[in-house]
DOLOKE-890835 format. One record per atom (N, C-alpha, C, O): chain; x, y, z. Coordinates in steps of 0.02 Angstrom, whole numbers, always signed. Atoms other than C-alpha are relative to their C-alpha. Layout:
<sites>
  unit       x       y       z
     A       X       Y       Z
...
</sites>
This chain:
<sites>
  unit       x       y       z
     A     -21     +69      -3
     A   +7050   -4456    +957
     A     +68      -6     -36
     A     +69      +8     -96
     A     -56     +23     +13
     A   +7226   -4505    +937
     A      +7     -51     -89
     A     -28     -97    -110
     A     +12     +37     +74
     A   +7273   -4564    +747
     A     +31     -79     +24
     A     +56     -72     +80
     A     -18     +41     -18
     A   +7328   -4749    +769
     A     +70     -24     -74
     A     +71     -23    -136
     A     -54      +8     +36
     A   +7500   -4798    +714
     A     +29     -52     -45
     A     +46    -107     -23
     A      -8     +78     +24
     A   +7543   -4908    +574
     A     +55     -26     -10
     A    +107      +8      -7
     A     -68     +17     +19
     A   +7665   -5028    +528
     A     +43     +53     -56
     A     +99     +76     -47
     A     -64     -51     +40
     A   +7730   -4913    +377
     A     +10     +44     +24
     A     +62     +68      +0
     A      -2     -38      -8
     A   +7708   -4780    +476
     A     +73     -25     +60
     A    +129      -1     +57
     A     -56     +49     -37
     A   +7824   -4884    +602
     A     +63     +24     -28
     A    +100     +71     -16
     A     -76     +23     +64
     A   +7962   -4938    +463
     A     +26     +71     -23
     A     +85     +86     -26
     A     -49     -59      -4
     A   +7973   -4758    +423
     A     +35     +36     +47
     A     +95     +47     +37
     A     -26     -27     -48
     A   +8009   -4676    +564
     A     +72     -40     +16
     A    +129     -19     +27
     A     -73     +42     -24
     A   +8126   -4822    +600
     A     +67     +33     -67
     A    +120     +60     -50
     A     -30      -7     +55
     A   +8206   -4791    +420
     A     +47     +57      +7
     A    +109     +53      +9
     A     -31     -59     -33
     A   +8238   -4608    +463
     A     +47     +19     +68
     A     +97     +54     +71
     A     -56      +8     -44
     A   +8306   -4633    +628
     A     +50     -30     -12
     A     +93     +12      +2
     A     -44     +55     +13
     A   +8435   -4777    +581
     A     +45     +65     -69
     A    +102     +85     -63
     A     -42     -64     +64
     A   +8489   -4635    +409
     A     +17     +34     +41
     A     +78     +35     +42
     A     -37     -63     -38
     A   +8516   -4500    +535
     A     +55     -16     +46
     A     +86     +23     +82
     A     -60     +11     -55
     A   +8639   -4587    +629
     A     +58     -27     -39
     A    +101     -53      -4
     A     -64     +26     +57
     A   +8775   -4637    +457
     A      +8     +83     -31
     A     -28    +133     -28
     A     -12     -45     +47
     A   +8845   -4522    +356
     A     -19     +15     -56
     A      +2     -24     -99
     A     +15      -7     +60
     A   +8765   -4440    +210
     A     +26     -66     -87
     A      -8     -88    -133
     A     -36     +40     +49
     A   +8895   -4553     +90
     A     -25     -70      +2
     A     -49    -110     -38
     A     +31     +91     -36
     A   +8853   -4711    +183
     A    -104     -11     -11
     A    -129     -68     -10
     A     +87      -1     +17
     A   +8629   -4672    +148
     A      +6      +2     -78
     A     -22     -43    -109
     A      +2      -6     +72
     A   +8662   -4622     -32
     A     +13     -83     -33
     A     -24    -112     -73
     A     -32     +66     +24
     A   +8777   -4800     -53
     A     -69     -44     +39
     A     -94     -88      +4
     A     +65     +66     +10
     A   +8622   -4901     +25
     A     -69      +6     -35
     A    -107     -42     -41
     A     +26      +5     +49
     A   +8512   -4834     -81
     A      +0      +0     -54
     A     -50     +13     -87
     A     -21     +19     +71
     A   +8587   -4866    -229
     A     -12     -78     +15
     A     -63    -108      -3
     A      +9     +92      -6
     A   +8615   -5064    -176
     A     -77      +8      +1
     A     -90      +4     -59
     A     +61      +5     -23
     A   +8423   -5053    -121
     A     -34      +7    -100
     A     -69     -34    -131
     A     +20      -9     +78
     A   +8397   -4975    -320
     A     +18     -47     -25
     A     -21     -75     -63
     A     -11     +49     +62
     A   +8505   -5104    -396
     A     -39     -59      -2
     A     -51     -83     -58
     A     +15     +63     -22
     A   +8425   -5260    -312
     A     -78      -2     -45
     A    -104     -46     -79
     A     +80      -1     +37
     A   +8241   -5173    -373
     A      +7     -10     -72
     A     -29     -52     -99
     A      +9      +6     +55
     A   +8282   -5155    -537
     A     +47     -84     -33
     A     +52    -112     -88
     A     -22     +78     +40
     A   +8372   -5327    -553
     A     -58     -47     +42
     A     -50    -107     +56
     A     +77     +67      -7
     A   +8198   -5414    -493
     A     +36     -44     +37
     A     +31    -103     +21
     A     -36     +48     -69
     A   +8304   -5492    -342
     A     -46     -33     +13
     A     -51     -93      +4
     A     +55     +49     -65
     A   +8147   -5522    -234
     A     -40     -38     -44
     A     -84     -70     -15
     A     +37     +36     +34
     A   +8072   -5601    -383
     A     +42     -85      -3
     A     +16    -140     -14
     A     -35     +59      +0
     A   +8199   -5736    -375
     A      +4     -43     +66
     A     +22    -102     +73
     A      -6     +22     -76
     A   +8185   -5748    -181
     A     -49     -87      +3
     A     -87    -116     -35
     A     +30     +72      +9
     A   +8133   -5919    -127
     A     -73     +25     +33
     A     -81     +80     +60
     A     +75     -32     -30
     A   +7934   -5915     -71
     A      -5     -41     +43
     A     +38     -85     +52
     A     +32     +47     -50
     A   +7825   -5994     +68
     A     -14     -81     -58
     A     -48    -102    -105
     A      +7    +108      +7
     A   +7834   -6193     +28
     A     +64      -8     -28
     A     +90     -64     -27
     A     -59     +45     +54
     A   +7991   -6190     -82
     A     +50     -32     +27
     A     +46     -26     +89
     A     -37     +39     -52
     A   +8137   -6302     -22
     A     +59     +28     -28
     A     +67     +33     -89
     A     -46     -59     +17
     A   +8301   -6187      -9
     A     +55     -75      -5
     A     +57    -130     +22
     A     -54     +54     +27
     A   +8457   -6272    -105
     A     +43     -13     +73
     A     +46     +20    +125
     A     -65     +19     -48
     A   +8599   -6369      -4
     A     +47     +61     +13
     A     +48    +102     -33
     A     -49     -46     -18
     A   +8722   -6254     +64
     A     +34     -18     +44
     A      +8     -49     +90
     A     -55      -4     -90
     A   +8884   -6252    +198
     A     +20     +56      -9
     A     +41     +83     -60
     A     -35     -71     -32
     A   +8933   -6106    +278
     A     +26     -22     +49
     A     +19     -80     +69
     A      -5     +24     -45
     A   +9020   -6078    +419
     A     -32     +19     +68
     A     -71     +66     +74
     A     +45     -17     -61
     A   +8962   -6080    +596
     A     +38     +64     +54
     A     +79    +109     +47
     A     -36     -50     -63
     A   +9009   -5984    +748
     A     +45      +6     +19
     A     +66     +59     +43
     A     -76     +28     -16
     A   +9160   -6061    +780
     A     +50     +14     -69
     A    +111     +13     -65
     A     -30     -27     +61
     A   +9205   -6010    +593
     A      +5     -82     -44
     A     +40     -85     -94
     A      -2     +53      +3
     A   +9184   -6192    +564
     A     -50     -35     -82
     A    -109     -17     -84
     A     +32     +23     +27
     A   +9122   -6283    +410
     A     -83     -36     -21
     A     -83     -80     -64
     A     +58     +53     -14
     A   +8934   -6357    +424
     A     -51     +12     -65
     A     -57     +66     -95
     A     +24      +2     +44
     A   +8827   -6401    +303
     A    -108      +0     +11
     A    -137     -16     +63
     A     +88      +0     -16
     A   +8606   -6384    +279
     A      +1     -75      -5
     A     -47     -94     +29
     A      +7     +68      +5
     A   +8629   -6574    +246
     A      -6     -12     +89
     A     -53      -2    +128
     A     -39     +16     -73
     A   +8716   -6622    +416
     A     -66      +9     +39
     A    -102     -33     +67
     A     +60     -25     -66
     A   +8581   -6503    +514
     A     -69     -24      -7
     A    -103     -29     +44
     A     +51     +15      +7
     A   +8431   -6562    +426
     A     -24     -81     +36
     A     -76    -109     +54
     A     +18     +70     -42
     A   +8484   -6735    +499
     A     -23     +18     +34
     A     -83      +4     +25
     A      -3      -7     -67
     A   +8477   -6668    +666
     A     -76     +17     +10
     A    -101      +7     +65
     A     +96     -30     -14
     A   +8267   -6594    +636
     A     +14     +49     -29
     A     +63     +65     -63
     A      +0     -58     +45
     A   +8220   -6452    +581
     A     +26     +62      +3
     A     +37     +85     +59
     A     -59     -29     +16
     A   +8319   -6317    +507
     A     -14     +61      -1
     A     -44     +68     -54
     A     +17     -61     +15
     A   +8290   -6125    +526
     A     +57     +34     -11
     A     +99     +19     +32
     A     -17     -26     +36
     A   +8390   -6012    +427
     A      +7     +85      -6
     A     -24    +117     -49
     A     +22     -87     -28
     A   +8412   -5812    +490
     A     +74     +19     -41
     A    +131      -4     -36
     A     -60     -34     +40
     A   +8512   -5702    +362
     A      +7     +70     +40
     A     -41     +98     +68
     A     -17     -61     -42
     A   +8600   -5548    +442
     A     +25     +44     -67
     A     +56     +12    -110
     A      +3     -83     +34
     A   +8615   -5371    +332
     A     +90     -14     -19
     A    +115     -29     -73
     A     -40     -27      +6
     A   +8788   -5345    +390
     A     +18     +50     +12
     A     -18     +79     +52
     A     -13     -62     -19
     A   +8878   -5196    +398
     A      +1     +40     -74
     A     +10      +9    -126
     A      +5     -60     +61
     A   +8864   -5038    +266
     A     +82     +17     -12
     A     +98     +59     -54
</sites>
């Protein structure tokens, strides 16, 4: 019978594929950021399920000014953070 595959077992594989395709210099440098964030108790500061995330403007797509005020008029507001580049 076939072992059944899990999510960590998932996330690693993914982990390893995604490292094998940068340069040694470029895996070392995200796991250092990845170390510093653990040992400065980042995700302890992260906001949780119910909390209400501060005001903020960024800009939009257009490179444009907008604010969480503005959009919250408009209904409700979802919020997707992107990585970036290494």
């Amino acid at each position: 019978m076939a072992r059944m595959t899990t999510l960590a077992d998932e996330l690693r594989e993914l982990k390893t594929r995604l490292e094998g395709k940068r340069a040694p210099e470029q895996v070392i440098l995200m796991h250092r950021a990845v170390d510093e964030l653990r040992a400065a108790k980042a995700a302890d500061r992260a906001l949780k399920v119910g909390d209400r995330a501060p005001e903020f403007t960024l800009p939009n797509a257009e490179e444009r000014p907008i604010s969480s005020r503005d959009l919250l008029a408009r209904g409700p507001l979802v919020v997707t953070f992107y990585r970036g580049r290494w």
